[in-house]
C-alpha positions as CSV (number, residue, x, y, z in Angstrom):
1,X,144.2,-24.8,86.5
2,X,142.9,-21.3,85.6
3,X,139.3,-21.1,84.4
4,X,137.0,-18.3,84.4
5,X,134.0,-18.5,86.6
6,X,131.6,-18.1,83.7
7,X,132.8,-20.7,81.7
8,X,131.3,-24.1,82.0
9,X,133.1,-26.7,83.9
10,X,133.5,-28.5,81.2
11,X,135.3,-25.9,78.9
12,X,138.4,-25.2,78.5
13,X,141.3,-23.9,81.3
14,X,142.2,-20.7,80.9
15,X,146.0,-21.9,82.4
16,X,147.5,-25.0,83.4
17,X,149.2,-24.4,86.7
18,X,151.0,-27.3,88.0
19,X,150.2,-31.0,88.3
20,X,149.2,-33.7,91.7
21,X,149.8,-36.8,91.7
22,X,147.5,-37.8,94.7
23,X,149.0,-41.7,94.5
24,X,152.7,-40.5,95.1
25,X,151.7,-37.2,96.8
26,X,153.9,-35.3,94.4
27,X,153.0,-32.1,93.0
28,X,154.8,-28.9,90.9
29,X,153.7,-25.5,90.4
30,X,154.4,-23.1,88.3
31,X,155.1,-20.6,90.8
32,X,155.3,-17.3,89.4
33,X,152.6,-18.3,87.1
34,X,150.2,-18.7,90.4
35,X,151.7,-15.7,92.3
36,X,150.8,-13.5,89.0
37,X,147.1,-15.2,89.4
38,X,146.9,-14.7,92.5
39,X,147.2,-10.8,92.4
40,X,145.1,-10.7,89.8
41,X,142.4,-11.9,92.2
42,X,142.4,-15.4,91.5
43,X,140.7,-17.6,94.3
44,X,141.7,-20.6,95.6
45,X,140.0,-23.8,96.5
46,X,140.8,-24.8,100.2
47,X,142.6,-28.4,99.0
48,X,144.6,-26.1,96.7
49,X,145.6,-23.9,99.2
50,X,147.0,-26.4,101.6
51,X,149.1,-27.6,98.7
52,X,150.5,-24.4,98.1
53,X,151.4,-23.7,101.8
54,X,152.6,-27.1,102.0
55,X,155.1,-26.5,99.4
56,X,155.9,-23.1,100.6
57,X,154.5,-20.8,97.6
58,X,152.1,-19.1,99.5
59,X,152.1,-18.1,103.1
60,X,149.5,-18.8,105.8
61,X,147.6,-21.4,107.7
62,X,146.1,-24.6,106.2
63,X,142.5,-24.8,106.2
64,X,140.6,-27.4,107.4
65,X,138.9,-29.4,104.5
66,X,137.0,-31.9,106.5
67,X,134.9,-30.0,108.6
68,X,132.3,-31.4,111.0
69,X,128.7,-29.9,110.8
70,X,127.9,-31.8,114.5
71,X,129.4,-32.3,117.6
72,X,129.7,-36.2,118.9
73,X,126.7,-35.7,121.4
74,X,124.8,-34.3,118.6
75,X,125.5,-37.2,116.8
76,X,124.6,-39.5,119.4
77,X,121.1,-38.2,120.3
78,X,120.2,-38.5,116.8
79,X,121.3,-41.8,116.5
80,X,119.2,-42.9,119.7
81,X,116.4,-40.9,118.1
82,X,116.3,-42.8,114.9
83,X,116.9,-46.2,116.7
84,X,113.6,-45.5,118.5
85,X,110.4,-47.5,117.1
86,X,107.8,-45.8,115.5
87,X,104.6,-45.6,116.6
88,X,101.6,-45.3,113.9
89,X,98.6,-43.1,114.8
90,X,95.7,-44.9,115.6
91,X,92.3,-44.2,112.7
């Protein structure tokens, strides 16, 4: 979908694009429709993109939607640090 970026979420699309069917995994695109968006400066989501390069209509590499904020070690020491007791001052 096309919306502007002013518009509430809520409102009404500006352009209805294509369709995902995320149960089959089966998508269309109107392709020339999002070409002409896209040089008109349209920006795209990063799950949107990897559709589109998955299906060919854009070029270029897919971008990682998961990303991780911590390493695994990172993760560990502050699991060990929230596993440890806490002491209460003594008044």
């Amino acid at each position: 979908m096309v919306s502007e970026r002013r518009e509430k979420l809520a409102g009404p699309p500006t352009e209805d694009l294509g369709w995902y069917n995320p149960r089959d995994k089966k998508s269309e695109f109107k392709v020339e429709r999002v070409t002409y968006w896209l040089s008109q400066g349209a920006k795209l989501s990063d799950t949107v993109h990897n559709m589109l390069v998955a299906q060919k209509v854009i070029e270029g590499k897919k971008i990682a939607v998961h990303k991780q904020s911590k390493s695994k070690e990172e993760n560990a020491k502050g699991k060990a640090q929230s596993a440890a007791p806490a002491v209460a001052p003594k008044a």
